[in-house]
C-alpha positions as CSV (number, residue, x, y, z in Angstrom):
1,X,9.3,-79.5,74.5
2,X,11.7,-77.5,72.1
3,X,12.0,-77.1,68.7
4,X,14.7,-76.9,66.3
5,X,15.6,-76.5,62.7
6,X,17.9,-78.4,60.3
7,X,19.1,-76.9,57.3
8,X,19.6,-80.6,55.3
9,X,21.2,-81.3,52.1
10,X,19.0,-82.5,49.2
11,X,20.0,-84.0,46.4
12,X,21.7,-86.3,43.9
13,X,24.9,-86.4,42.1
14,X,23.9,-84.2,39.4
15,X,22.7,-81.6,42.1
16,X,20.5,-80.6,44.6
17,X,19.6,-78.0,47.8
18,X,19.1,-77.1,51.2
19,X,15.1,-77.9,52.8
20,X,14.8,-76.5,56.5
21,X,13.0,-79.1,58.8
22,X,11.5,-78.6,62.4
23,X,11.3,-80.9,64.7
24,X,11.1,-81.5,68.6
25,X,14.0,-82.4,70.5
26,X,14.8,-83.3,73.9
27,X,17.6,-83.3,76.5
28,X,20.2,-85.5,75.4
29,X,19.3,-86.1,72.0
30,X,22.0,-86.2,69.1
31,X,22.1,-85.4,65.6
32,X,21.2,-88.5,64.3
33,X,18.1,-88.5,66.4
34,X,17.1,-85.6,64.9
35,X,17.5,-86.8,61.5
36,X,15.7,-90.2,62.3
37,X,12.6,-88.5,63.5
38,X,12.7,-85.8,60.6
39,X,13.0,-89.0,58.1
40,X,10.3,-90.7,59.7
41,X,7.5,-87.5,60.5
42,X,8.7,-85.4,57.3
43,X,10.8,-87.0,55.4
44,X,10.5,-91.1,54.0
45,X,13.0,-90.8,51.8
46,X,15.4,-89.0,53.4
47,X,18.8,-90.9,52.5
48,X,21.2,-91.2,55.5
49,X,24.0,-93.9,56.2
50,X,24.0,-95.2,60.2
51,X,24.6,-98.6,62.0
52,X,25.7,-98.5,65.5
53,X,24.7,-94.6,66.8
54,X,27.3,-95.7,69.0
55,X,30.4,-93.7,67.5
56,X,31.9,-97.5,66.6
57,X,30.9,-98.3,62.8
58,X,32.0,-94.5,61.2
59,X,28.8,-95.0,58.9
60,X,27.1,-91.8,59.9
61,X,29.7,-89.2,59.3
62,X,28.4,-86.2,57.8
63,X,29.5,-81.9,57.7
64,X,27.4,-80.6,60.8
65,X,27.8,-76.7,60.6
66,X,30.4,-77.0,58.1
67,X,32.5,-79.5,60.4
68,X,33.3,-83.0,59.9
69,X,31.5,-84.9,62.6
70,X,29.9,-88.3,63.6
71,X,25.8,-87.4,63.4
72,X,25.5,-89.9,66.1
73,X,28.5,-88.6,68.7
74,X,27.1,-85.0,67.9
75,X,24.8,-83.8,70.8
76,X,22.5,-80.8,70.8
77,X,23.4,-79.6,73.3
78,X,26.7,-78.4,71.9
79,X,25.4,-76.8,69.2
80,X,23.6,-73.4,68.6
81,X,20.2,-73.8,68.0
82,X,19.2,-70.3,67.9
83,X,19.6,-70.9,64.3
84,X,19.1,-73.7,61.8
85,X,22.0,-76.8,62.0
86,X,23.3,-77.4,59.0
87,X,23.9,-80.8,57.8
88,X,25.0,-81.8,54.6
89,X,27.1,-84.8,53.3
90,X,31.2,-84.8,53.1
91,X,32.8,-82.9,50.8
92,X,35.4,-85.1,49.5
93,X,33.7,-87.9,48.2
94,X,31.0,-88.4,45.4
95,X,27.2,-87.5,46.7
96,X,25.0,-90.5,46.2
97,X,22.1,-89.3,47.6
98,X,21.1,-86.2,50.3
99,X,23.4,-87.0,53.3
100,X,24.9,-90.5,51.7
101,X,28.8,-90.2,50.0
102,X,30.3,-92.9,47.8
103,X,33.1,-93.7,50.1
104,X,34.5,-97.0,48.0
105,X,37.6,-95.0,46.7
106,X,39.1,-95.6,50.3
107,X,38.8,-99.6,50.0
108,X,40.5,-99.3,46.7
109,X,43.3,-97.5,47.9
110,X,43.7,-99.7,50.8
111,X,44.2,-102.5,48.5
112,X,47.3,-100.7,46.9
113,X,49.2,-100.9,50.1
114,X,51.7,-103.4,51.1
115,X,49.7,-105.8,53.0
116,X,51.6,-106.4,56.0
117,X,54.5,-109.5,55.7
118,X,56.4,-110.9,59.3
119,X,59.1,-111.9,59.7
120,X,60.5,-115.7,60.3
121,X,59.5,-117.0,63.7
122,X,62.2,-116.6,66.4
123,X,61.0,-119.8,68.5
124,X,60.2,-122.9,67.0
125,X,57.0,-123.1,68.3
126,X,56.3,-120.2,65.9
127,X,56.1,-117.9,68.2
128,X,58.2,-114.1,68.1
129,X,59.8,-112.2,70.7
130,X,59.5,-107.9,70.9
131,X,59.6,-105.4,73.0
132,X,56.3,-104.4,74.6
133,X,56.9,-100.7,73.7
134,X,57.0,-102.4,70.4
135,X,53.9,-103.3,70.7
136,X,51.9,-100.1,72.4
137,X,53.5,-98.4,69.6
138,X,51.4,-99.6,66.6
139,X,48.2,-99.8,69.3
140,X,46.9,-96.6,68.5
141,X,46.7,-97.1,65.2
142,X,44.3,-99.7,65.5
143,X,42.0,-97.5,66.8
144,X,40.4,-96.5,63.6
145,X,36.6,-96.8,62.5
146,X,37.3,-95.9,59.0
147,X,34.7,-92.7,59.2
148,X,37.0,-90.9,57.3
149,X,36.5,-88.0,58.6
150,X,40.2,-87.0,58.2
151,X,40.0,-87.9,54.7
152,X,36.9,-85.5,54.4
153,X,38.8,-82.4,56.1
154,X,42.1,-82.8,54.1
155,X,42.3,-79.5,51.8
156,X,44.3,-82.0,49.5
157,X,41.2,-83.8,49.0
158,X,38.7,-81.7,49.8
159,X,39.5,-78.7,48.0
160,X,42.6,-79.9,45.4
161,X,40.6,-83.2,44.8
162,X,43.9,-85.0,44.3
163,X,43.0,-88.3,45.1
164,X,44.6,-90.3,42.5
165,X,48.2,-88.6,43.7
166,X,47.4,-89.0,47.9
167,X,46.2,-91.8,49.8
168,X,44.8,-89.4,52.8
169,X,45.4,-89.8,56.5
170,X,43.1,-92.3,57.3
171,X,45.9,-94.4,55.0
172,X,48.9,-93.0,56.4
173,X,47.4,-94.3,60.0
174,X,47.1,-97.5,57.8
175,X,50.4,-97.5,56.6
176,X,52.3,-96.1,60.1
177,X,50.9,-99.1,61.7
178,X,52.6,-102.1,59.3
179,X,55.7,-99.9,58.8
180,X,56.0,-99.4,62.6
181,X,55.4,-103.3,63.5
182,X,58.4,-105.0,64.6
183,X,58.0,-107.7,62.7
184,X,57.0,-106.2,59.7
185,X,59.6,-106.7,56.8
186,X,58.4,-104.7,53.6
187,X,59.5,-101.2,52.9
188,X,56.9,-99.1,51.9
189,X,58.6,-95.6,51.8
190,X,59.2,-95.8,47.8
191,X,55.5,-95.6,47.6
192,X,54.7,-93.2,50.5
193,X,57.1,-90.4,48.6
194,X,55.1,-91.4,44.7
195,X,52.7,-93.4,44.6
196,X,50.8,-92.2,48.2
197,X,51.8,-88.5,48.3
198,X,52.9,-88.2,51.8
199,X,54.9,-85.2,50.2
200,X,51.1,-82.8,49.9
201,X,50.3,-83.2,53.9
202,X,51.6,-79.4,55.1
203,X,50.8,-81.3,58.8
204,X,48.0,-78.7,59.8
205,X,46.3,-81.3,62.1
206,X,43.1,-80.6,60.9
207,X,43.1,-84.6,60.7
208,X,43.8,-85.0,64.2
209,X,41.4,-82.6,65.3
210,X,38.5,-84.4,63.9
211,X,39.3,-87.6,64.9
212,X,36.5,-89.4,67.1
213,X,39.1,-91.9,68.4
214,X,41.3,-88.9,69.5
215,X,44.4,-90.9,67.3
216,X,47.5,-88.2,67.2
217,X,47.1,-88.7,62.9
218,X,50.0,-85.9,62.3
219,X,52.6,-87.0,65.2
220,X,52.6,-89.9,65.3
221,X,51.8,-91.3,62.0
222,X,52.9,-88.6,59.0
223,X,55.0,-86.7,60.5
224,X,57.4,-90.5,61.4
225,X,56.5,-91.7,57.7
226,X,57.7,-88.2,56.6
227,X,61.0,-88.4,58.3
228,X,61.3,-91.9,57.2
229,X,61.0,-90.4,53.2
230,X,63.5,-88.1,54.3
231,X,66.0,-90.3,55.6
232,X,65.7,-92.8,52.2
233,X,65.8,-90.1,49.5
234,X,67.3,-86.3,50.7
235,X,69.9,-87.6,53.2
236,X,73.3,-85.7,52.3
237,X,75.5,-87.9,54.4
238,X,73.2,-90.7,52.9
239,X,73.8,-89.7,49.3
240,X,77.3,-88.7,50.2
241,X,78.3,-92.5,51.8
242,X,76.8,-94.0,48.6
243,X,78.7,-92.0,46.1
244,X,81.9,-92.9,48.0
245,X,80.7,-96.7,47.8
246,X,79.5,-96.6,44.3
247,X,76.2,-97.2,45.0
248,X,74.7,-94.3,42.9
């Protein structure tokens, strides 16, 4: 059987290091299998956050090699193990403890968002009628486990730490999918251009590209909320239409 080393993050919030571990693997193992059997052999008190190790909860997100990745949807296999694997906690949230992040800033952010507010029925029976390209349109955005690794990858967050100014991508997925209902009725675009800081997303797609649900994060969701800021506030017909009207 085969050996392999893991370069692991140690530590608390007020600090901590890297400790290399061995251990045997086998074909088809992934990284959380790994860390399981280093935590139980070597390491009791190894703290590490998992549920499903099916790639459905998003609790065991972690930086493997200095990427954002799902321990649990990680295999070996894809990963050179000529050398130690690094695995260390995200970057853009708070350390708790060795590979565990507190990641309760994103429920409190979701709670700023206009919670999602139909329209009247169109039957009475209470029932409404839409398109079914409506429909598929909003489907994708459903798709979402909340591992946030987008939110982890974002330089806005995880370098320029600006998370009381931008809700992150995991929110504009959030906030694409109520203001892309059709029968939705709030307008949230005041607060995507202040309050949520769609304006700091330079739409590098570094979002996308980590996503385990393979959701298009930058076309379809902030680059549409982007235009849609556009539209409301830097319009010069808009602007134009609305001095005529003396509305401005």
């Amino acid at each position: 059987m085969a050996t392999a080393t893991f370069r692991i993050w140690r530590g608390s919030p007020q600090g901590g290091r890297f400790e290399d571990y061995s251990t045997e693997i086998s074909e088809g193992m992934v990284v959380l299998d790994a860390i399981h059997d280093i935590q139980a052999r070597q390491a009791n008190d190894l703290a590490v956050r998992w549920n499903c190790k099916a790639g459905r909860c998003g609790s065991c997100s972690a930086e493997i090699d200095g990427q954002p990745r799902l321990m649990c949807m990680t295999r070996l296999s894809t990963l050179p193990l000529d050398r130690p694997v690094t695995v260390e906690p995200m970057r853009a949230f708070p350390v708790v403890k060795d590979l565990v992040t507190d990641v309760s800033w994103n429920f409190r952010v979701k709670k700023q968002i206009k919670a999602f507010n139909p329209r009247p029925p169109d039957a009475q029976d209470g029932s409404w009628r839409m398109l079914q390209e409506e429909v598929d349109r909003v489907q994708e955005f459903r798709k979402c486990i909340e591992c946030f690794l987008c939110q982890d990858v974002c330089h806005v967050l995880r370098e320029h730490h600006l998370h009381e100014q931008f809700v992150g991508p995991r929110f504009f997925v959030h906030i694409a999918g109520l203001e892309m209902h059709p029968l939705d009725t709030e307008d949230r675009v005041p607060e995507l251009r202040q309050a949520h800081g769609v304006g700091y997303c330079n739409i590098t797609k570094c979002c996308t590209k980590v996503c385990p649900e393979s959701i298009r994060i930058t076309d379809n969701a902030i680059i549409p909320l982007k235009e849609r800021v556009v539209d409301e506030f830097y319009d010069p017909l808009k602007k134009l239409f609305a001095k005529l009207w003396g509305l401005v």
